[in-house]
C-alpha positions as CSV (number, residue, x, y, z in Angstrom):
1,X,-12.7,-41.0,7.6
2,X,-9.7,-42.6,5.8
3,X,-6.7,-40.4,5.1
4,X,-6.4,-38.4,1.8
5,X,-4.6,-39.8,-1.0
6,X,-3.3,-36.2,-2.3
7,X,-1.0,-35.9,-5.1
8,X,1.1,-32.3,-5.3
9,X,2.0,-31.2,-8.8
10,X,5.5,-29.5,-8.7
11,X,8.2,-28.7,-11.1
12,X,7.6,-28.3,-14.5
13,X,9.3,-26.7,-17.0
14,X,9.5,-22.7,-16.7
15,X,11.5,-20.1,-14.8
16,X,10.1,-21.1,-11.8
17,X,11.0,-24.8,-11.6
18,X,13.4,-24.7,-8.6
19,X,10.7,-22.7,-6.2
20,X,8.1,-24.8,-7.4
21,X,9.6,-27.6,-5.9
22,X,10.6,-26.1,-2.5
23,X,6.9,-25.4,-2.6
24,X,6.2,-28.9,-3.2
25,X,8.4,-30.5,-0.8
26,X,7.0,-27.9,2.2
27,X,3.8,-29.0,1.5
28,X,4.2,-32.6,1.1
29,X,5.6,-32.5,5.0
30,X,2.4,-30.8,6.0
31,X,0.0,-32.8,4.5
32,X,1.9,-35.7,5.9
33,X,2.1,-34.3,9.7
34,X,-1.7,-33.8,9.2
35,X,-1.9,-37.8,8.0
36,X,-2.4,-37.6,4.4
37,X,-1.0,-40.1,1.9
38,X,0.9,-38.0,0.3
39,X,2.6,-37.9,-3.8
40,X,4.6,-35.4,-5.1
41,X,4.7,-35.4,-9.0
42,X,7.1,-33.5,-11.4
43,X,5.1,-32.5,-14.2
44,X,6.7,-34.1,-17.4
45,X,5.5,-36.7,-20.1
46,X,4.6,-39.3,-18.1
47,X,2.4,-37.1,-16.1
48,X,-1.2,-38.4,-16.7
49,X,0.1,-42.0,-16.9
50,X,1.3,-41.7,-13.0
51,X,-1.8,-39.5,-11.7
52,X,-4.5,-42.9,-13.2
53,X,-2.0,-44.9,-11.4
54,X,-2.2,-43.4,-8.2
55,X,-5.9,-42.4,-8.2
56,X,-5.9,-39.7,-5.9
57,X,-8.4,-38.4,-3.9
58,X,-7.6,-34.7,-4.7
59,X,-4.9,-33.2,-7.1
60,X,-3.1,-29.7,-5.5
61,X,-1.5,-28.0,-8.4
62,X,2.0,-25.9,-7.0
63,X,3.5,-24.7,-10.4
64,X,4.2,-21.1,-10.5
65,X,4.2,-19.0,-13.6
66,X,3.3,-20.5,-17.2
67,X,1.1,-23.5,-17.4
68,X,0.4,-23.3,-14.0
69,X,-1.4,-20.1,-13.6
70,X,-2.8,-19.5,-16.9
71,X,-5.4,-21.8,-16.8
72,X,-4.0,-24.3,-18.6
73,X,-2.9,-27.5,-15.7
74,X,-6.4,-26.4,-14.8
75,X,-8.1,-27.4,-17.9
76,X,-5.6,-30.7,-18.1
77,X,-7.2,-31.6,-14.6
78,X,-10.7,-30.5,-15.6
79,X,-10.1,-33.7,-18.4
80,X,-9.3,-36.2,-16.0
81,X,-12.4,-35.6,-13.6
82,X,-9.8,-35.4,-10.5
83,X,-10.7,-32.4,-8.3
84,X,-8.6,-29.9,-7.5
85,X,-7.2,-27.6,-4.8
86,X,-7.7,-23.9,-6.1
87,X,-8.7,-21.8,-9.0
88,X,-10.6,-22.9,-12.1
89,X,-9.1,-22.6,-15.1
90,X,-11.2,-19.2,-15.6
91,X,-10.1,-18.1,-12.8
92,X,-6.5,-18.5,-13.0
93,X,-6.9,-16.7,-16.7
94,X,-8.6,-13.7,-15.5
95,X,-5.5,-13.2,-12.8
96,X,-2.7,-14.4,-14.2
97,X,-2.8,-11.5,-17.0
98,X,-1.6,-8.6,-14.9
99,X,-3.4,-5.9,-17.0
100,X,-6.6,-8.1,-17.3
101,X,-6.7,-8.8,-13.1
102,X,-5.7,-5.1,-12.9
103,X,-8.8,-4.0,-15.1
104,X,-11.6,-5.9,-13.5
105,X,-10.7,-4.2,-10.1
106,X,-10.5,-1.1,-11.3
107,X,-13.7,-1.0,-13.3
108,X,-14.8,-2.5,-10.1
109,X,-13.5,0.7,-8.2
110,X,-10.6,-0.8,-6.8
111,X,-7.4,1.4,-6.9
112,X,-5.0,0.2,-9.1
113,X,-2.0,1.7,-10.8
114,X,-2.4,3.5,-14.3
115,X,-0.5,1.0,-16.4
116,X,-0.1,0.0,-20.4
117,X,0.3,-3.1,-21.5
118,X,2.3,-3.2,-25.3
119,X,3.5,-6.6,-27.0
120,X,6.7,-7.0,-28.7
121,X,5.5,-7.3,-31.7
122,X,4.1,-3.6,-31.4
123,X,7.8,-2.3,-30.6
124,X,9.2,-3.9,-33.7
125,X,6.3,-2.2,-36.2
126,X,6.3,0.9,-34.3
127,X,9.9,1.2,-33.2
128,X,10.8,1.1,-29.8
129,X,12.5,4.7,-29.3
130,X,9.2,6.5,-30.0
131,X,7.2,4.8,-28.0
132,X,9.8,4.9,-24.8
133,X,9.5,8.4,-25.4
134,X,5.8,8.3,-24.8
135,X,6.4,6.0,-21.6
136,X,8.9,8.6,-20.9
137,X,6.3,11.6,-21.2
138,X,3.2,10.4,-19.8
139,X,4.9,8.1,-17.0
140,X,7.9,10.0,-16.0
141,X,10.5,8.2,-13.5
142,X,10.0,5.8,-11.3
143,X,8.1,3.4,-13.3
144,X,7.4,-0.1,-13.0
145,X,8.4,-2.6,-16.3
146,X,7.4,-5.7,-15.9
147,X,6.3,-8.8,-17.5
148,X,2.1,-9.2,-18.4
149,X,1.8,-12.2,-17.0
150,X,4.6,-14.2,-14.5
151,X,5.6,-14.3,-10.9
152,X,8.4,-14.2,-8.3
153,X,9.3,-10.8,-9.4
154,X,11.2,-12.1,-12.4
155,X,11.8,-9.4,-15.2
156,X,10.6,-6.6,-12.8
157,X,12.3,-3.5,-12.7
158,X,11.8,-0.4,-11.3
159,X,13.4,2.3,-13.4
160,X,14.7,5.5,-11.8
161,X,16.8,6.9,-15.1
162,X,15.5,7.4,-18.9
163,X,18.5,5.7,-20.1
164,X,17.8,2.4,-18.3
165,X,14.3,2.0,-19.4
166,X,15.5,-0.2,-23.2
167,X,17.5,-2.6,-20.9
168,X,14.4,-3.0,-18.5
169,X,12.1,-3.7,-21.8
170,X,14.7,-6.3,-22.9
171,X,14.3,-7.9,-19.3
172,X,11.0,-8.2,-19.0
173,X,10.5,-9.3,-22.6
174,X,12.8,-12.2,-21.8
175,X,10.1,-13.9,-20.2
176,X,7.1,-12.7,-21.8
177,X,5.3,-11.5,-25.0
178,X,3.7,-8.6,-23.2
179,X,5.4,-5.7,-21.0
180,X,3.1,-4.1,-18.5
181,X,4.4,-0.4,-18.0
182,X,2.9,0.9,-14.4
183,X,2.5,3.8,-12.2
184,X,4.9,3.4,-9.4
185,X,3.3,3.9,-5.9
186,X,5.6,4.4,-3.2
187,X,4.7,2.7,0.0
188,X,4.7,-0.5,2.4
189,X,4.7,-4.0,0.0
190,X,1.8,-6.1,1.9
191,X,0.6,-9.5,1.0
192,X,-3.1,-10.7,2.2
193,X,-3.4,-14.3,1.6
194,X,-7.4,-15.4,1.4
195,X,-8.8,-19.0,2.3
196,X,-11.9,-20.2,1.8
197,X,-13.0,-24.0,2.7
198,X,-16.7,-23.5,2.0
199,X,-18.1,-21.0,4.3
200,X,-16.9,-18.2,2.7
201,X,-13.7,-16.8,1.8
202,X,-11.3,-15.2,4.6
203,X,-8.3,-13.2,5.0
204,X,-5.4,-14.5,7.0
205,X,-3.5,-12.0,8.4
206,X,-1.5,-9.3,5.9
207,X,2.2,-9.7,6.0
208,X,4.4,-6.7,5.6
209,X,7.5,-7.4,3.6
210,X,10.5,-4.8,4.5
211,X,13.9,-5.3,2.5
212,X,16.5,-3.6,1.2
213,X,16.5,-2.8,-2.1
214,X,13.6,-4.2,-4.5
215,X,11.4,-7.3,-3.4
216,X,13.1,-9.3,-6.3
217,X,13.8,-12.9,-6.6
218,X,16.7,-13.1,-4.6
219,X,14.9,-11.5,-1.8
220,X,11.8,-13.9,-2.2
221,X,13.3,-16.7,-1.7
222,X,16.6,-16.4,-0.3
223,X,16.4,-16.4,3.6
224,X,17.9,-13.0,5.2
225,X,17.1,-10.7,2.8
226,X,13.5,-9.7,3.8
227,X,11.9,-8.9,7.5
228,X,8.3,-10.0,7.3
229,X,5.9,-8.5,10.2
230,X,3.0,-10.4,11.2
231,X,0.3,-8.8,10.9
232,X,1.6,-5.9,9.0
233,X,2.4,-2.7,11.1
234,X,-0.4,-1.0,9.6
235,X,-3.5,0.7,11.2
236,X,-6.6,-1.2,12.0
237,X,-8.5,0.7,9.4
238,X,-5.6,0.1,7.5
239,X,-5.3,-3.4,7.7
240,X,-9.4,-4.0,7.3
241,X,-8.6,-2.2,4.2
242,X,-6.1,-4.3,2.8
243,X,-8.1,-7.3,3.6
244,X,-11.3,-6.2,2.1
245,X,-9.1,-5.2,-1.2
246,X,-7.7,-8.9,-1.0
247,X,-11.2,-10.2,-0.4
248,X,-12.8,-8.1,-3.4
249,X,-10.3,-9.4,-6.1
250,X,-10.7,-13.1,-4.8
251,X,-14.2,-12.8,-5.4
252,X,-13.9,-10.3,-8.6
253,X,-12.1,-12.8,-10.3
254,X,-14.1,-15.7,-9.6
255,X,-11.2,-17.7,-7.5
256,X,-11.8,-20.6,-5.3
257,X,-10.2,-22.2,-1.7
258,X,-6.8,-19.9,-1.9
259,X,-4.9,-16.6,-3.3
260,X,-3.1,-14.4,-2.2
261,X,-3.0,-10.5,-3.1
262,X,-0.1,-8.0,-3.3
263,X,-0.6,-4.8,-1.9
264,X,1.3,-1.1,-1.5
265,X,-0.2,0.8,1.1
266,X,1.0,4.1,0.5
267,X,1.7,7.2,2.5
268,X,-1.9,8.5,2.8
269,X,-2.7,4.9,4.1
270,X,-4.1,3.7,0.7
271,X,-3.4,0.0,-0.2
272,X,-3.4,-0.4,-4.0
273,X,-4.2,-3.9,-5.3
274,X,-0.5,-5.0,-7.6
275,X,-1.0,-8.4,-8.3
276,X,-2.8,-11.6,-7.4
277,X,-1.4,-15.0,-7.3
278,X,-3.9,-18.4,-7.4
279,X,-0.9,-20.7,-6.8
280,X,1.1,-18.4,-4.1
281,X,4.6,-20.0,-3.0
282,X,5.4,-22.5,-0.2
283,X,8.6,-22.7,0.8
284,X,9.8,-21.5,4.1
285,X,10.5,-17.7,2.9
286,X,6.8,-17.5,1.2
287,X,4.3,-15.2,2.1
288,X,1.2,-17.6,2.2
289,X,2.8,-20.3,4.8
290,X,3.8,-16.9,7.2
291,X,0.0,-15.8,6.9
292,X,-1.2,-19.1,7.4
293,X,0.8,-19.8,10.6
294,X,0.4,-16.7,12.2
295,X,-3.7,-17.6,11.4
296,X,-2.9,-20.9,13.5
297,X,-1.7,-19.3,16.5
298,X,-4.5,-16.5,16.5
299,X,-7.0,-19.5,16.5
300,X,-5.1,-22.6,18.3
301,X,-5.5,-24.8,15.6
302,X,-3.1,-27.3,14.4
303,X,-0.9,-25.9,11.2
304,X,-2.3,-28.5,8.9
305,X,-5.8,-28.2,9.6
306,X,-5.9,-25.0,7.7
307,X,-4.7,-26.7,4.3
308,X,-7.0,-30.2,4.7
309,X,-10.2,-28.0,5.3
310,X,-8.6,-26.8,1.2
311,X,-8.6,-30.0,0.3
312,X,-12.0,-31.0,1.9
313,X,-13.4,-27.7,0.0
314,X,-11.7,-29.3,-3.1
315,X,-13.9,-32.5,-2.6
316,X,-16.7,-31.1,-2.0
317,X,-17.5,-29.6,-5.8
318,X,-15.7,-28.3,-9.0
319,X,-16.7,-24.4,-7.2
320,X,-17.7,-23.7,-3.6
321,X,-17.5,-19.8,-4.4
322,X,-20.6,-19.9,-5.5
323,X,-19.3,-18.0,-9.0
324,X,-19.3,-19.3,-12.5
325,X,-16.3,-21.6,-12.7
């Protein structure tokens, strides 16, 4: 078989442009160890013009946030007719709403934190000081303020005193339309990372994140901050349970070849699903790449194998879930 012509979609124009690329570079060197013909592509005007040019075999969207996780690249590369590594545009909708992903799992009798999710709109007809006292009231302190829908921790806050809760609104609102007000659940931060090349969708092993202070951007993605454990300290029970959760929202929300799915474990030993993530960083600090590795090692396979066998899924049909795309 001839080597893959694989173009990698990086960039873009949203908070998380600078990871985006890292992510993009790391797996450029990948694919390229593994033989692939490899482009990497800033997403900008001239876009479309570049990917007919190039023709590739398969197209591996890596923009984080907006525009790459709402569905919407998705739908762009459901017009051109190129396949694509990971979710369907359907897909990426249903998770990259917080409160949305969060609901499907629950009805589904997932745990998941009590949340609300309020617009800022609402705060502006309402007036914001009664409604932070109902936050107040029903949540108490800690709780979690965080954007709707985004990634990499940006506009999160965890708020341990009343009178910083309308400075953590402001934050989140800064890079979204829609605050998601949560339950905080004190416990381990674990992240279980789910591939699926067409026989069915697998957990890698969960990594446990320990760092001081919040998980926040800084700590994502600035080496030194964070001490990852491979697979997490955690149980066996424990850790089945974790991948299970991960393995029930991949499938929940209808997601295709990779996610990846962040998880508290707290003190009774119950992991709660947080979050789920259909185009999870790459750079050398990401959770996915750790997973994916450690996966290599525990079955003496080359690094790169793991993410052509994504690619060969990609080729192989617009869904090999089996769910409606």
């Amino acid at each position: 078989m001839s080597p893959r012509t694989v173009a990698i979609l990086a960039g873009g124009l949203n908070h998380e442009r600078e990871v985006s690329l890292r992510s993009g570079r790391r797996m450029s060197a990948i694919l390229a160890d593994g033989g692939c013909h490899v482009r990497l592509l800033d997403v900008d005007s001239t876009l479309l013009q570049r990917l007919t040019a190039i023709n590739p075999d398969v197209v591996w969207p890596l923009i984080h946030g907006t525009t790459g996780e709402d569905g919407s690249l998705q739908d762009l590369l459901e017009l051109t007719g190129l396949p694509y590594v990971g979710a369907t545009a359907r897909g990426a909708r249903l998770s990259f709403h917080k409160a949305v992903a969060g609901a499907i799992l629950s009805n589904g009798g997932c745990p998941v934190p009590e949340s609300t999710c309020l617009p800022q709109s609402l705060f502006r007809e309402v007036g914001a000081t009664s409604i932070l006292e109902l936050v107040s009231s029903k949540y108490g302190f800690p709780v979690v303020i965080k954007p709707a829908a985004g990634g990499s921790a940006l506009g999160v806050n965890i708020v341990t005193d009343p009178k910083d809760l309308p400075g953590a609104m402001v934050d989140s609102f800064a890079y979204g339309d829609q605050v998601l007000i949560e339950q905080f659940i004190k416990g381990r931060e674990v992240a279980v990372s789910v591939v699926d090349s067409g026989d069915g969708p697998k957990a890698l092993p969960p990594v446990e994140i320990v760092t001081e202070g919040a998980y926040d951007y800084d700590a994502r993605y600035n080496p030194g901050r964070c001490e990852y454990f491979v697979p997490a300290r955690l149980d066996a029970e424990v850790l089945d349970d974790c991948k299970n959760l991960a393995l029930t929202a991949h499938e929940a929300l209808g997601l295709r070849h990779l996610s990846r799915a962040d998880i508290i474990v707290d003190e009774a030993g119950t992991p709660w699903f947080i979050d789920i993530n259909i185009a999870p960083g790459m750079t050398e600090t990401s959770l996915f790449p750790q997973a994916a590795h450690a996966y290599a090692q525990e079955q003496d396979i080359p690094l790169h194998e793991i993410y052509a066998d994504l690619i060969e899924a990609a080729l192989s049909g617009p869904d090999n879930t089996g769910s409606q795309g």
